[in-house]
C-alpha positions as CSV (number, residue, x, y, z in Angstrom):
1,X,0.2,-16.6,-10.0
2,X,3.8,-16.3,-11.0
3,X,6.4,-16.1,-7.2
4,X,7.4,-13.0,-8.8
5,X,3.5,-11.4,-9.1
6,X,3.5,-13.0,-5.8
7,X,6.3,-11.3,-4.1
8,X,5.1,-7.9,-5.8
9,X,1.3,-8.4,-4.3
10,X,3.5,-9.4,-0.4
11,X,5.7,-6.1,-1.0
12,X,3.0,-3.7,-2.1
13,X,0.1,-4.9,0.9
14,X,3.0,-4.3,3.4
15,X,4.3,-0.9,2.3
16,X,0.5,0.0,2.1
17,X,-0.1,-1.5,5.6
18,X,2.9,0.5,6.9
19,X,2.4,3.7,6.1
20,X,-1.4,3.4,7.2
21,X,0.2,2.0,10.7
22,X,3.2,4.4,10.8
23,X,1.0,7.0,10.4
24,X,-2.0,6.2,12.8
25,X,0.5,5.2,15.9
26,X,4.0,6.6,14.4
27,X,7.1,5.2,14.2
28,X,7.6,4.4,17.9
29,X,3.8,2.3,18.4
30,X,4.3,0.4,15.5
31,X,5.9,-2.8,15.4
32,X,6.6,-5.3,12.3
33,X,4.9,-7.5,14.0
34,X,1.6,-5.8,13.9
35,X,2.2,-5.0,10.0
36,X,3.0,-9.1,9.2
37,X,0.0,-9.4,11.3
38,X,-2.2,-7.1,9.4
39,X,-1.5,-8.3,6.6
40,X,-1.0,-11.8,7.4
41,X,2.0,-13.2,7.1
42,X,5.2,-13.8,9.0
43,X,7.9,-11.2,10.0
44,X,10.4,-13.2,8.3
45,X,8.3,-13.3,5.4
46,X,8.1,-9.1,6.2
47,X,11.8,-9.2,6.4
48,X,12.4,-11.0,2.9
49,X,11.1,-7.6,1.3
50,X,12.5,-5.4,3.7
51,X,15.5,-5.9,6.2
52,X,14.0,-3.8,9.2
53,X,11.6,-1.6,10.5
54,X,13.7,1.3,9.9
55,X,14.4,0.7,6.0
56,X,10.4,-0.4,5.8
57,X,9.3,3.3,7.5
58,X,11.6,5.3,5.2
59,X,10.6,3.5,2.4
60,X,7.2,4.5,2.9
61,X,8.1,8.4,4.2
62,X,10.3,8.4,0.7
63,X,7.1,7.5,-1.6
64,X,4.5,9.6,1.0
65,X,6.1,12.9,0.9
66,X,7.1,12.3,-2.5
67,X,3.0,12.5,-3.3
68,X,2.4,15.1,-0.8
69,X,5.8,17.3,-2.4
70,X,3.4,16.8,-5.8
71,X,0.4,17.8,-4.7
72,X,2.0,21.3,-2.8
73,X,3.5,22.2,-6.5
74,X,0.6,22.0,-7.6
75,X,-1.4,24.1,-5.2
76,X,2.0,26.7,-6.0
77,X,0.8,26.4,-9.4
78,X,-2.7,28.1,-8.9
79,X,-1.8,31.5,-9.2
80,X,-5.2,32.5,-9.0
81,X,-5.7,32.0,-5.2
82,X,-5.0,34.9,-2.2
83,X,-1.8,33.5,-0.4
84,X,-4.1,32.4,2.6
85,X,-6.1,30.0,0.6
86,X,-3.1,28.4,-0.9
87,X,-1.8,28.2,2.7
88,X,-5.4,26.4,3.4
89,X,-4.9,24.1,0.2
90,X,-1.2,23.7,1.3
91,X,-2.8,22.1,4.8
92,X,-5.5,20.6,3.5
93,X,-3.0,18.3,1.4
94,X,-1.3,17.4,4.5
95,X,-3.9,16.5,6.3
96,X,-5.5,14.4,3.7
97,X,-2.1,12.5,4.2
98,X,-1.5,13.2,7.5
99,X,-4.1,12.2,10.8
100,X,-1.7,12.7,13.6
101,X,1.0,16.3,13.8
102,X,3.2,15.9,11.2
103,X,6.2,17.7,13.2
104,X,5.0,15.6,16.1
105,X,5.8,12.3,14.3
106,X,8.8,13.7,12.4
107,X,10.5,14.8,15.9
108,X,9.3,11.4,17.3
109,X,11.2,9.0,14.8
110,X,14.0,11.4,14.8
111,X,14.6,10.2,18.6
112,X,14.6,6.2,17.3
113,X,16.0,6.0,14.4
114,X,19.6,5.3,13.8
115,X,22.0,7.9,12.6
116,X,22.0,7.3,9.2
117,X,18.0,6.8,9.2
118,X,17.7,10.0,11.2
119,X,20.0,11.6,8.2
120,X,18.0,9.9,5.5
121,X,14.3,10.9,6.8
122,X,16.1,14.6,7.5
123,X,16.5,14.5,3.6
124,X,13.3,13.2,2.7
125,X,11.4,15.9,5.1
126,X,13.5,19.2,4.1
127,X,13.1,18.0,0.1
128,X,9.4,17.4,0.5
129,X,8.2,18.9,3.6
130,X,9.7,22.3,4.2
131,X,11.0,23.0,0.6
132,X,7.9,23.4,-0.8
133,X,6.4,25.0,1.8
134,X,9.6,27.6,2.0
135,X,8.5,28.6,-1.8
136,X,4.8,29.5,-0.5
137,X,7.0,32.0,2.2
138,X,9.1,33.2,-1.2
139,X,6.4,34.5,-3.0
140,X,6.5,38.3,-2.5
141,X,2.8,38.4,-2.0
142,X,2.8,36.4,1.1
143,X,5.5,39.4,2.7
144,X,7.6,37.3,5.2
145,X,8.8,39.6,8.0
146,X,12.3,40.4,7.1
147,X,13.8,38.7,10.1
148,X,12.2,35.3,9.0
149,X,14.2,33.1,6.1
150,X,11.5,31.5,4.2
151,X,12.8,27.9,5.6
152,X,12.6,29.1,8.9
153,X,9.0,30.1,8.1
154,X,8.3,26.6,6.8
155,X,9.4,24.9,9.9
156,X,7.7,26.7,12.4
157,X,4.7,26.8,10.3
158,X,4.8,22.9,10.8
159,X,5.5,22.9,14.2
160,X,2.7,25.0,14.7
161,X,0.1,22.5,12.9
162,X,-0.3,20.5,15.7
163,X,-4.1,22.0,16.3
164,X,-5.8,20.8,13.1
165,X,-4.8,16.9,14.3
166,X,-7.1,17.7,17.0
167,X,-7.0,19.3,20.1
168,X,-8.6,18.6,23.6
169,X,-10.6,21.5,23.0
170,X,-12.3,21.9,20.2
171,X,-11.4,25.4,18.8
172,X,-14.5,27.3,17.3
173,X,-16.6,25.8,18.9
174,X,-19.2,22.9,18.3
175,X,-21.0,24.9,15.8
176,X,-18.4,25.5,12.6
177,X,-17.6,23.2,10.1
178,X,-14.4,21.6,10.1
179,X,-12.9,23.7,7.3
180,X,-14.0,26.9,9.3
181,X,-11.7,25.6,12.0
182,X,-9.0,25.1,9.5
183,X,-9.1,28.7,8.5
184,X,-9.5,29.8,12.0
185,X,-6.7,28.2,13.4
186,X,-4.4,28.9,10.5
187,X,-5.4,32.5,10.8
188,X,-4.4,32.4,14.6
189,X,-1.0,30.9,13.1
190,X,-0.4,33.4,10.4
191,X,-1.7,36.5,12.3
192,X,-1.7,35.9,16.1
193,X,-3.7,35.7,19.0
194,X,-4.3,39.4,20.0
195,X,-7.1,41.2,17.9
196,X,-6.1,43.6,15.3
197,X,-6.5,47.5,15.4
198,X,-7.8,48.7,12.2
């Protein structure tokens, strides 16, 4: 094998590595030395590719939420689906990306990084994180309270995710499925706690 093909292989089974790492323990719990371990090599090797942790972990947020911005367009696209099962399809492609609270690790890294990382991941999360998502509180079907901007939506949508990553208790119940909790909890988020009059 060519150094080049070589190098490629090192760089793509440490970006891999990463983001499976960055998002099982976050940016905090996860060192480079326990990605150059992984995969097996040396942090200096590690550190050929990539010149620290912080330019390694925005790498892989940049191409992450770049597939996750993707696959929310095209859940927008199906205009065939009520506005809550969009909303379901919207979390279920976060969670397929996603196993711990994506607000969570986003608020986490934010209190690490360096400025200009904090202001590059701040980018990458309002392009592909709460953009999309703001265009799902746009639609007019959907009908947003008036005193809510559509962003504002988004991010407090996220921040209330933190249930389907798992919870001490198990809401529902032991007896529903795990999409039946899904809907459950995001009907709690959408519509509240207290029963509704009819």
């Amino acid at each position: 094998m060519k150094r080049a093909e070589q190098l490629e292989k090192t760089r793509q089974a440490i970006v891999k590595t990463a983001t499976k790492l960055f998002l099982q323990n976050g940016f905090g719990e996860t060192s480079t030395r326990d990605i150059a371990k992984q995969i097996g090599i040396t942090q200096p090797a590690l550190y050929h590719h990539f010149s620290d942790k912080e330019v390694l972990y925005l790498d892989v947020m940049n191409k992450l939420s770049g597939k996750i911005r993707q696959e929310i367009n095209k859940v927008m696209r199906k205009h065939d689906l009520a506005p809550e099962e969009q909303l379901l399809e919207i979390v279920k492609v976060l969670k397929k990306h996603h196993p711990l609270s994506i607000y969570d690790q986003y608020r986490q890294a934010m209190l690490l990084l360096s400025k200009s990382s904090q202001q590059k991941l701040n980018i990458i999360f309002t392009m592909d994180y709460l953009e999309p998502i703001s265009d799902f509180f746009k639609q007019p079907s959907v009908n947003l309270r008036p005193d809510l901007l559509p962003k504002e939506a988004a991010e407090l949508f996220l921040a209330s995710l933190s249930p389907l990553f798992g919870t001490y208790q198990l809401i529902g119940g032991h007896s529903i499925s795990d999409d039946d909790r899904d809907r459950l909890i995001l009907n709690c988020i959408i519509n509240g706690l207290a029963k509704r009059e009819n």
